[in-house]
C-alpha positions, 0 to 999 in steps of 0.5 A: 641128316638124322637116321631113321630108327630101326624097324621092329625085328620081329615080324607081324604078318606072315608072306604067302609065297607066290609061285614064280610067273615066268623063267628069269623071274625071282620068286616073290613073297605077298607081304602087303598085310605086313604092318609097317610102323612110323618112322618118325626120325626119317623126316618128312619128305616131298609128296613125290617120289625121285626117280634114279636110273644106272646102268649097275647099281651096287649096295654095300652092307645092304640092310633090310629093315622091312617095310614102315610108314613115311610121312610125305607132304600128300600124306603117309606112305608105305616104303621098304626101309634100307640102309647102307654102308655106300652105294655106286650107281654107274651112268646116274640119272636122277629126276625130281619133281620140282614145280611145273618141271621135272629137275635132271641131274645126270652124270658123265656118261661112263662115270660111276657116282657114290653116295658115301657116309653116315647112316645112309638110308633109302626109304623105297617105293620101287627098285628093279634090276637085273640081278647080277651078284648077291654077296659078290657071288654071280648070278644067272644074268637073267634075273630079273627083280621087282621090289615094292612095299606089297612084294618082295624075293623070298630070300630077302624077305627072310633076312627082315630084322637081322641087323647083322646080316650085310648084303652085298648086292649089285643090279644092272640097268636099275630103276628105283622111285624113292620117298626119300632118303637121309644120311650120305652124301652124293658124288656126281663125276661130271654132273648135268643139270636141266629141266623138263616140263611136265 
């Protein structure tokens, strides 16, 4: 699979901070007036996100390219832009639009999948998770985060364009819709498969 080309390491717009809504919440940034470039090596992707659910969601020398433009079949579509070292996702569940159905693939309960290689990228619509370790350092399990193209933390906000900065990150009972993604391939232990209507 080809690697997306790094977005620009400056940044175009300047966040407005938004004050924290409730106690366990992470305090958030406005970026929807980022600008967000094509990227036109990542592809083009179905017009439907994946979704992936896991109890814990780990992120190995996590990179953030900020936000940039995907094109899908229904048309061009703003994403967060990650890249990653590997990624293990206890308790896998993955569902894919596909026609009339909806596509499942799970693996065995209790198991950990991977996703290992070259040039992993994640080009996300939405993650969500409790926040449980940022550079393997824990943290209250409370924390609750919510990452979209138009909000993101402040503190992952001002890590855009540092390619030199590998996060460590790891979520409990994480959600994530993705546009799509490239490079890696994905280990399922005890993979499941079936379909759903609609």
């Amino acid at each position: 699979m080809t690697q997306a080309s790094p977005a620009p390491s400056h940044r175009t717009a300047e966040p407005s901070p938004q004050p924290k809504s409730t106690p366990g919440t992470v305090r958030t940034c406005d970026i929807s007036d980022l600008k967000a470039p094509e990227d036109k090596s990542a592809g083009r992707f179905s017009a439907e996100s994946w979704k992936m659910r896991g109890s814990r969601l780990e992120l190995h020398d996590l990179v953030f390219h900020g936000v940039v433009t995907v094109d899908t079949a229904a048309g061009p579509k703003r994403v967060l832009k990650f890249s990653a070292a590997a990624v293990t996702i206890r308790d896998l569940k993955m569902a894919v639009p596909a026609g009339p159905q909806i596509q499942h693939i799970d693996g065995a309960p209790g198991s950990t999948s991977t996703i290992r290689g070259d040039d992993i990228t994640m080009y996300v619509e939405s993650l969500t998770g409790t926040l449980s370790s940022v550079e393997n350092i824990p943290t209250p399990p409370v924390l609750r985060l919510h990452l979209t193209p138009d909000t993101v933390p402040e503190w992952l906000y001002d890590t855009i364009g540092n390619l030199g900065l590998k996060l460590q990150l790891s979520l409990k009972n994480a959600d994530i819709d993705q546009a799509g993604q490239t490079g890696g391939e994905l280990a399922i232990p005890g993979i499941h498969g079936y379909g759903t209507p609609r």
